[in-house]
NUVO-621458 format. One line per field, with one value per residue (C-alpha): residue in three letters; y negated, z, x negated. Coordinates in steps of 0.05 Angstrom, whole numbers, plus 5000, padded with zeros to 4 digits. Example, Ala and Ser with C-alpha at 12.3 -4.5 7.8 and 13.67 -1.06 7.14 Angstrom:
residu = (ALA|SER);
Y = (5090|5021);
Z = (5156|5143);
X = (4754|4727);
***
This chain:
residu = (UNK|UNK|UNK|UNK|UNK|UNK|UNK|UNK|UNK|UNK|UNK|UNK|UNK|UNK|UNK|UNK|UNK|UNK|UNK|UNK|UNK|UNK|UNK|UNK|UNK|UNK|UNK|UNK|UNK|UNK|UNK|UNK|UNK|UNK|UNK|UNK|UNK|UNK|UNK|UNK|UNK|UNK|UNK|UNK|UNK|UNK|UNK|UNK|UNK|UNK|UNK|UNK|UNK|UNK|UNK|UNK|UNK|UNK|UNK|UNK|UNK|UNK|UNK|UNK|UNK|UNK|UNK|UNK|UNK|UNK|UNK);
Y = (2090|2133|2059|2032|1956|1900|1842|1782|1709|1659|1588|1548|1498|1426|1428|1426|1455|1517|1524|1535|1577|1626|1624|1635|1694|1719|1723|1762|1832|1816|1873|1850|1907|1962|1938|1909|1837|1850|1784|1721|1659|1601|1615|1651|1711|1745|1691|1690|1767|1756|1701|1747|1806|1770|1750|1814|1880|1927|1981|1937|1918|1987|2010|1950|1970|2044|2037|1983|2040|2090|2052);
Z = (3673|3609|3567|3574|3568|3612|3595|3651|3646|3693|3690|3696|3758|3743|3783|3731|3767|3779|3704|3701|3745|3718|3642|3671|3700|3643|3580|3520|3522|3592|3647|3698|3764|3706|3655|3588|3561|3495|3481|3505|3490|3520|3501|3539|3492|3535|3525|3457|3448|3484|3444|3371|3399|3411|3330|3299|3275|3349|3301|3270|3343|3363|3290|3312|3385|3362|3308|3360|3412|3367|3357);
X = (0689|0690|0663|0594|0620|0635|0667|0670|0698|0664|0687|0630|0622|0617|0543|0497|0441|0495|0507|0436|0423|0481|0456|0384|0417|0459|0414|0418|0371|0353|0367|0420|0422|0405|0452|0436|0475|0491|0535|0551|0600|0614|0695|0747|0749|0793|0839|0830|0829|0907|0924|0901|0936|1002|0996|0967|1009|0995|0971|0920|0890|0893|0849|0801|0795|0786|0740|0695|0705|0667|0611);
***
């Protein structure tokens, strides 16, 4: 895997004492299995990321993902 990011969806369960324990689980700087969370949100980004990509000029995603991709 030639990037160092992850990014992962989970739809919450309705169980609140579930929810917990996955945001007690996922928190910013902490180390999960040797990894590092560097961001969180409580949206579907991914769907939003699809939703902005479907709007935007395809060269100015592509400028944004490369110039995110060399950072």
């Amino acid at each position: 895997m030639k990037n160092k990011f992850l990014t992962v969806v989970i739809k919450l369960p309705d169980d609140q004492d579930q929810r917990k324990a996955i945001t007690n689980a996922l928190q910013m700087g902490k180390d999960f299995h040797g990894g590092e969370i560097t961001a969180l949100s409580q949206e579907d980004e991914i769907s939003i990321m699809e939703l902005l990509e479907e709007k935007l000029d395809v060269d100015e995603v592509n400028a944004i993902r490369s110039s995110v991709s060399n950072n």
